[in-house]
C-alpha angles and dihedrals in degrees: 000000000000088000092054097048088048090049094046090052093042091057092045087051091053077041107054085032089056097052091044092049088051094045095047091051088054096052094040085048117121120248114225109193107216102220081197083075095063145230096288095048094042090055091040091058089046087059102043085050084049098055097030130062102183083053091046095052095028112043103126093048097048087048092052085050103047100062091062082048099059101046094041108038119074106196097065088121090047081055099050097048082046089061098044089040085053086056086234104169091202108104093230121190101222094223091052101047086059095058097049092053088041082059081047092058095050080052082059093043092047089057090048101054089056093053092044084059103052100042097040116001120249103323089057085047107062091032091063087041098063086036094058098046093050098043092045095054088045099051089046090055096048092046092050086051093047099041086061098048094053087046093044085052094051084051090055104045090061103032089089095057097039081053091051099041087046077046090053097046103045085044083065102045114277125122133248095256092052096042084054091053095054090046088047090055097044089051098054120128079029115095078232088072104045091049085060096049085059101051090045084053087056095050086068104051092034158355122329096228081048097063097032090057088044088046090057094043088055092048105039093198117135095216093058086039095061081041099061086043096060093047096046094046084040097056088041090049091044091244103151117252091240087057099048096040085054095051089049085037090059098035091062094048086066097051094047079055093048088050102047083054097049089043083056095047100048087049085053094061100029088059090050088088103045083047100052089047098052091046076054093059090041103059096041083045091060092029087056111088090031083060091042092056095039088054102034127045120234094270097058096258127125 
């Protein structure tokens, strides 16, 4: 029984020594810069090292692990709309993304397998290993996705009044780039704000349908979609801008009426259970000690 115990640690010592040898060459390894790949990509992989970690230690193996990605996995453009959704300023390949959070989860599975050891033996071990990798991917997944609806829902809330407000200006005279600076600046500490920022950042290095489409793609929102629509139909049209703002202005007052409704409506209904269950308490609350009498004699007996 002791030999067995000495052999099992000494193969989770050659174990746990491998993986560090093979993580300690990764990260040691040199990195060669392919001028072939060009001076965009070049600039975009300096700034994904700069705001990632894993990426910056990890980069060769992230790169071996990103072509199988992108021909296997089948969600890449889901990815993609959940990293701009999430306003994440790192210019993320999805595939790659994917990979580093797939060496995140050895990392997790890593951990795991320690643990495992110590609280069960091997069978515990690799048991809590699977279990972290794939727990680890999942939840990253999940938390990317999640991360991009509440921020799509932030969007959302103050879109109406930024469209308003771009409506009441232009009514009075201003222009569109200065009705976008004012709802960008209303809308500051809001995700609202910093997606205009963005979009008034691209007005000046290029077209305005260019940054609007861009805009409603970022933002993945149907609203903001029809919106940047209408803009873009009505300029081409020759509709003016103030026209155009206060149609959009007063059509999204009617949908924030319409939601409120429907938001009434779906707590209606959503309230019906809890309501029936505490005017169930209730009644066996004020039954019980009518029961109770009817079963029981005064004196407690049957």
């Amino acid at each position: 029984m002791e030999a067995y115990k000495a052999l099992a640690a000494l193969l989770m010592f050659f174990a746990v020594a491998g993986i560090a040898w093979v993580l300690v060459s990764i990260v040691l390894q040199p990195r060669h810069i392919d001028a072939r790949l060009g001076r965009f990509e070049i600039d975009r992989r300096q700034r994904v090292r700069a705001s990632s970690t894993t990426y910056q230690l990890f980069e060769p193996w992230i790169d071996e692990l990103t072509a199988p990605i992108e021909r296997s996995s089948k969600k890449l453009n889901e990815v993609m709309q959940n990293i701009a959704a999430s306003g994440i300023n790192v210019p993320w390949n999805p595939a790659e993304f994917l990979a580093t959070k797939r060496v995140e989860a050895v990392g997790a599975a890593c951990v795991g397998l320690v643990f495992g050891w110590f609280w069960g033996g091997w069978s515990s071990a690799i048991m809590m290993a699977v279990f972290g990798f794939f727990a680890y991917e999942f939840m990253a997944r999940r938390l990317l996705k999640s991360n991009a609806i509440r921020r799509q829902i932030k969007v959302k809330r103050r879109f109406a009044a930024a469209i308003d407000l771009m409506a009441l200006m232009m009514e009075v005279g201003a222009g569109f780039q200065e009705a976008l600076n004012v709802a960008a600046e209303e809308a500051r500490g809001n995700p609202l704000g910093d997606e205009l920022a963005i979009v008034r950042r691209d007005l000046t290095m290029g077209k305005r349908e260019d940054a609007l489409r861009n805009f409603a793609k970022r933002t993945q929102d149907e609203d903001i979609g029809e919106v940047v629509l209408a803009i873009i139909e009505g300029e081409q049209l020759g509709t003016p801008l103030a026209k155009i703002f206060r149609v959009q202005a007063e059509q999204m007052r009617q949908k924030r009426s319409q939601w409120a409704e429907k938001a009434t409506a779906e707590s209606e209904v959503t309230l019906v259970f809890p309501a029936m269950l505490i005017m169930i308490a209730c009644l066996i609350l004020v039954a019980a000690p009518f029961v109770l009498t009817a079963i029981f004699d005064p004196g407690g007996k049957p």
